[in-house]
VMD Tcl script that draws the C-alpha trace (Angstrom):
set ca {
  {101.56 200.87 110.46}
  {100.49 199.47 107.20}
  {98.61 201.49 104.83}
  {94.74 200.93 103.98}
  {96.11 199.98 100.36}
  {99.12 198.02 101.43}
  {96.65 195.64 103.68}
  {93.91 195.15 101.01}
  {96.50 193.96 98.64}
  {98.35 191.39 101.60}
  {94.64 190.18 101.97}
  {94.15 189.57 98.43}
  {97.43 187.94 98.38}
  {97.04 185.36 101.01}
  {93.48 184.78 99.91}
  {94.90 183.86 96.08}
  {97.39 181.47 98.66}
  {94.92 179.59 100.07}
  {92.72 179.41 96.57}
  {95.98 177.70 95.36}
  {96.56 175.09 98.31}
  {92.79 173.99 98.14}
  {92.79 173.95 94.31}
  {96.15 171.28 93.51}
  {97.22 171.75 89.86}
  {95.77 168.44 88.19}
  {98.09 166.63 86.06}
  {97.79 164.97 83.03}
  {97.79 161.45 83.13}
  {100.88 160.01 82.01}
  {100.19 157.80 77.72}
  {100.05 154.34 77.91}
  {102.36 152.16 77.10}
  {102.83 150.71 73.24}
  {103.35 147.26 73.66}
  {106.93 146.53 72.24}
  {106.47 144.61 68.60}
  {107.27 140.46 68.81}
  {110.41 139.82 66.77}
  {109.67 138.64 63.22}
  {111.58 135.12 64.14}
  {113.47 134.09 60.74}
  {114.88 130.95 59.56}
  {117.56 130.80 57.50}
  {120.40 128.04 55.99}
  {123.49 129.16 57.82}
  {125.78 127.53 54.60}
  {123.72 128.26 51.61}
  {125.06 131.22 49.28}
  {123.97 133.19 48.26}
  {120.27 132.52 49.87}
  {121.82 132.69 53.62}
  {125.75 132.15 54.66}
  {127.82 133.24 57.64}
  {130.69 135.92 56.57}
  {132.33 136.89 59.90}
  {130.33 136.86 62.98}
  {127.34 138.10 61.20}
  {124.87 136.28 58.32}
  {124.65 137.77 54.97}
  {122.90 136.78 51.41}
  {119.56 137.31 49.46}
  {117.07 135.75 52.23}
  {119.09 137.72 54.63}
  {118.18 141.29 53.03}
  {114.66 140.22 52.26}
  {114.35 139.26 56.33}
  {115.38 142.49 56.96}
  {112.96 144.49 54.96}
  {109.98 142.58 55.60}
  {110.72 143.38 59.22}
  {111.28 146.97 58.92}
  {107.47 146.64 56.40}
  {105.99 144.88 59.18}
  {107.24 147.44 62.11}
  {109.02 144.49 64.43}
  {112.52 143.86 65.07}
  {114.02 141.09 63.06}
  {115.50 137.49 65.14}
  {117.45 135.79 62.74}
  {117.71 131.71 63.16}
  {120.35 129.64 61.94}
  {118.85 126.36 61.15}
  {119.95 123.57 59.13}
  {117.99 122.79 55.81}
  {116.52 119.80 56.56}
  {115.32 121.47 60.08}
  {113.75 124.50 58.86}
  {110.21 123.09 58.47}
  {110.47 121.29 61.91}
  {111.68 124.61 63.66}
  {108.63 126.84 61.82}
  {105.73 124.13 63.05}
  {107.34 124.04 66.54}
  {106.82 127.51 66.91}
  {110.38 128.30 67.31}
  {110.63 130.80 63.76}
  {106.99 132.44 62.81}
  {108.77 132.64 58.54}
  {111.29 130.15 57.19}
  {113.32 132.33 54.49}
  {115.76 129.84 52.37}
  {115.30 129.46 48.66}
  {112.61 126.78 49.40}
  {110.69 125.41 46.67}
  {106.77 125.70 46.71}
  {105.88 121.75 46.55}
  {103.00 120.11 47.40}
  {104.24 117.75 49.65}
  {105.31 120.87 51.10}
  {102.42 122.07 51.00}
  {100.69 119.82 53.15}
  {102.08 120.84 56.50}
  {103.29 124.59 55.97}
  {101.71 127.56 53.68}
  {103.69 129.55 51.21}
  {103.75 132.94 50.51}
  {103.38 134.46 47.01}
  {106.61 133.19 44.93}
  {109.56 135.47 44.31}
  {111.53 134.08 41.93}
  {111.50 131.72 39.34}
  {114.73 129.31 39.56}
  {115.22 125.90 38.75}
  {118.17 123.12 39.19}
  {121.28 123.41 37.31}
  {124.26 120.32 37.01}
  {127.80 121.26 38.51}
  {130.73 119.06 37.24}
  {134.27 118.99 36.92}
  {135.77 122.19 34.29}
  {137.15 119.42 32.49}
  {133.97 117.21 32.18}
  {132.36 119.54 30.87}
  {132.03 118.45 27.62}
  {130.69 114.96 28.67}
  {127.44 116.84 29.94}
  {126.14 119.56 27.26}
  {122.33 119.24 27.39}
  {119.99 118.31 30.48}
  {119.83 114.88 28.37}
  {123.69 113.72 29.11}
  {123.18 114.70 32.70}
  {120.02 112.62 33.14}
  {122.05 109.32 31.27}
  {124.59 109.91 33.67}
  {125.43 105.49 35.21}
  {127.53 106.65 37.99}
  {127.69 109.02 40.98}
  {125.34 112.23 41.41}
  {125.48 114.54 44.41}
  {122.54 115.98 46.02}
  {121.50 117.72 49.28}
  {119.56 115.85 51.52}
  {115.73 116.64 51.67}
  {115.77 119.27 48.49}
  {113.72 118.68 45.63}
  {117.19 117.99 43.96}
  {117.35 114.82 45.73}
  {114.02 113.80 44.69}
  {114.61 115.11 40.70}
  {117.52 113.27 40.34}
  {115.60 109.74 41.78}
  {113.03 110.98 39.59}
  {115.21 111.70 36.49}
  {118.28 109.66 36.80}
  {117.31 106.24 37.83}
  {120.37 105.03 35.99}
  {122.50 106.90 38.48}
  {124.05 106.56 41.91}
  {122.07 108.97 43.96}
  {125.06 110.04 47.03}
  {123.06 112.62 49.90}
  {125.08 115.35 51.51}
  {123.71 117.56 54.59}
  {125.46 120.56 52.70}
  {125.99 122.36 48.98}
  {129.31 122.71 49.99}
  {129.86 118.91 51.29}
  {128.31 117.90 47.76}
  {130.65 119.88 45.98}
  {133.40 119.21 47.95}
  {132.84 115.59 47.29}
  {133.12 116.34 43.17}
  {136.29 118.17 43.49}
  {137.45 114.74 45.35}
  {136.15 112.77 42.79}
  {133.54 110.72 44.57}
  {131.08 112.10 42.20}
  {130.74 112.85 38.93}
  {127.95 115.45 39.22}
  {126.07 117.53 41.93}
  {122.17 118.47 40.58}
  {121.04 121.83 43.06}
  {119.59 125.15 43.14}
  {120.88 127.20 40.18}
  {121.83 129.96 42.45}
  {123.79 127.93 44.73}
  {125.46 125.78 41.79}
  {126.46 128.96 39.90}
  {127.48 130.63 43.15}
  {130.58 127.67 43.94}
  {131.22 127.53 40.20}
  {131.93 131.36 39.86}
  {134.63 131.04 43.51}
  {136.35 128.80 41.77}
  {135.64 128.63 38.11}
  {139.29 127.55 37.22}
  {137.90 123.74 38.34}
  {134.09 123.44 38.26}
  {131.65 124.07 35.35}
  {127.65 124.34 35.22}
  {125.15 123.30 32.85}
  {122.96 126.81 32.68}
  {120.28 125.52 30.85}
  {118.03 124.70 33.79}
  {117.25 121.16 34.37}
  {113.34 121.91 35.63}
  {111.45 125.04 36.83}
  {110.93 125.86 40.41}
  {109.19 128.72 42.19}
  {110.76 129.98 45.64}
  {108.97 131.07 48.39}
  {109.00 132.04 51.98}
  {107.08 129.60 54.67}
  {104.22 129.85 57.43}
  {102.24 127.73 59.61}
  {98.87 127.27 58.25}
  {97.34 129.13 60.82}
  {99.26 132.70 60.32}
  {96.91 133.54 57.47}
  {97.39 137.34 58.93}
  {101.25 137.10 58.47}
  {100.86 135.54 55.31}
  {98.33 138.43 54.06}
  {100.89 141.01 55.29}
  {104.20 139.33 53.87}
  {102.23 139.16 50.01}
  {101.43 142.67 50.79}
  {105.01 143.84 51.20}
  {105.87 141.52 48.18}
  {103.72 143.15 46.23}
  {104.59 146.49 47.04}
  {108.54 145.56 46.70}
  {107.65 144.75 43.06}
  {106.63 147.62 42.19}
  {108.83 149.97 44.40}
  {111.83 148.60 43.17}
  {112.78 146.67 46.46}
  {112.65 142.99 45.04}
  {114.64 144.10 41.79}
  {117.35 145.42 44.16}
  {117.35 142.64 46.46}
  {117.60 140.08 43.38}
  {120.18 142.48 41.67}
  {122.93 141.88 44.43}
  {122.81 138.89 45.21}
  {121.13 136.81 41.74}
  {122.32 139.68 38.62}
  {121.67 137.10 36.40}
  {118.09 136.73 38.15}
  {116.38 137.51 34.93}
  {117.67 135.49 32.59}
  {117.02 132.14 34.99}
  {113.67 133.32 34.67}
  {113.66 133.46 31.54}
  {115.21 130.29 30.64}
  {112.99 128.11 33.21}
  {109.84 130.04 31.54}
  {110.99 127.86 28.67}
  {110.92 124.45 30.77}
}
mol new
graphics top color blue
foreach p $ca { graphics top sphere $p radius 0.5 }
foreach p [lrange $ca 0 end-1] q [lrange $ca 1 end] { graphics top cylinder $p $q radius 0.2 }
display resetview
C-alpha cells in the first residue's frame, strides 16, 4: 500500500496534469510577411561603351554600375533591360523599365514626355576621323565647314547638332556608334560627331587608325529618365545622387569607366 505522502504527491501530480491539458500553451503568432521589393527595371544601350555594352553573357559599363548601386540605395533587386537607343524612351512610358540609364542628354524636347533626374556629368560631343585626317580637322570650326559626309546616331542630339551646325554637310544616320564608326574606317564618311565618351572610347581600341577632336564641340548634361508621374522615384534617385557625391560613390563610378571625367568637365564648362 501506498504511503500517506506518496498519495498526496500522485494527487498533486495528476492534478498539475489536468491544469496542463485544460490550459494549451498559447503560441505566438507567426510575423507577417514583408512584401518582396519590385525590381528597379533599368534600361540600358546594349552597344554603347562605355555607358552600357555586352562583354560575355553579362552587361558591363558606367550606367551599368550606377544601376546597380541605386538599387542596392533603394533596397530592390535590380532588372536590367537591353533596349536599343532610339527605344529607350518608348520602353520607360510603356511601363516596361520604371529608369532609363544611358548617357542621355537632358533636352527639352526631352523633356516634354519624360522627367530627368539631377545631372551627373557634364559631357559634350567630340568629332572622330580618320588618324590620318587629322590634321584637316583641328578646331570645332574645320569640323563644322566640313562639304561632305558626317556620321551620326540616329535620334541623339548628335544628329540634330550636326543639322544644326553643319548644314554644308552630308548628314548619314546609323542605328549604332559602332555602325557609324565602322562606316569611317570604310570610308563612307569623313567624320562621325557623338558622345565624347563613346568617341574617345573607339578611338583609344584602336588608336593606330582613328583620331578625336577633344575640344568638345557643345556642352551637354547627362541624366537618368522617369515618367512624369514617379516624382517619388525621382526624389529618391536625387537623394542617392546626392549622397554618392559626397560619399565618394559617383567619383568612383566616373573614375573607371570616364578617368578623364574631369577634365571633359572642365573643358565643356568653357563652351
Amino acid at each position: 500500500m501506498l504511503g500517506s505522502k506518496t498519495r498526496a504527491a500522485l494527487i498533486l501530480g495528476l492534478a498539475g496534469l489536468l491544469v496542463a491539458a485544460c490550459n494549451p500553451v498559447q503560441r505566438q503568432p507567426a510575423p507577417p510577411r514583408t512584401p518582396a521589393a519590385s525590381p528597379l527595371r533599368v534600361a540600358v544601350p546594349p552597344d554603347a561603351p562605355p555607358y552600357a555594352f555586352r562583354q560575355g553573357n553579362q552587361l558591363a559599363g558606367l550606367e551599368v554600375d550606377f544601376a546597380r548601386e541605386l538599387a542596392a540605395a533603394l533596397g530592390r533587386p535590380l532588372e536590367l533591360l537591353p533596349v536599343d537607343f532610339a527605344d529607350l524612351i518608348p520602353t520607360l512610358l510603356a511601363g516596361r523599365a520604371d529608369l532609363v540609364m544611358a548617357g542621355m542628354t537632358i533636352t527639352p524636347a526631352r523633356e516634354v514626355r519624360i522627367v530627368f533626374s539631377d545631372p551627373y556629368l557634364r559631357s559634350g560631343l567630340v568629332a572622330v576621323m580618320r588618324r590620318e585626317d587629322a590634321g584637316r580637322y583641328p578646331t570645332s570650326r574645320s569640323v563644322l565647314a566640313v562639304t561632305s559626309a558626317i556620321g551620326v546616331v540616329t535620334g541623339t542630339t548628335g544628329e540634330r547638332f550636326v543639322r544644326e551646325h553643319a548644314q554644308r554637310a552630308s548628314t548619314l544616320v546609323y542605328p549604332t556608334a559602332l555602325a557609324a564608326v565602322d562606316e569611317l574606317r570604310q570610308r563612307r564618311v569623313d567624320v562621325v560627331v557623338h558622345d565624347a565618351p563613346v568617341g574617345i572610347w573607339f578611338v583609344s581600341s584602336d588608336e593606330a587608325n582613328l583620331a578625336v577632336l577633344l575640344k568638345p564641340l557643345n556642352e551637354e548634361q547627362l541624366a537618368w529618365g522617369m515618367r512624369q508621374s514617379d516624382e517619388a522615384l525621382r526624389s529618391a534617385v536625387n537623394g542617392a545622387l546626392a549622397r554618392w557625391r559626397t560619399d565618394g560613390t559617383r567619383r568612383r563610378i566616373l573614375a573607371r569607366w570616364i578617368p578623364y571625367w574631369q577634365r571633359l568637365e572642365q573643358a565643356t564648362a568653357t563652351k
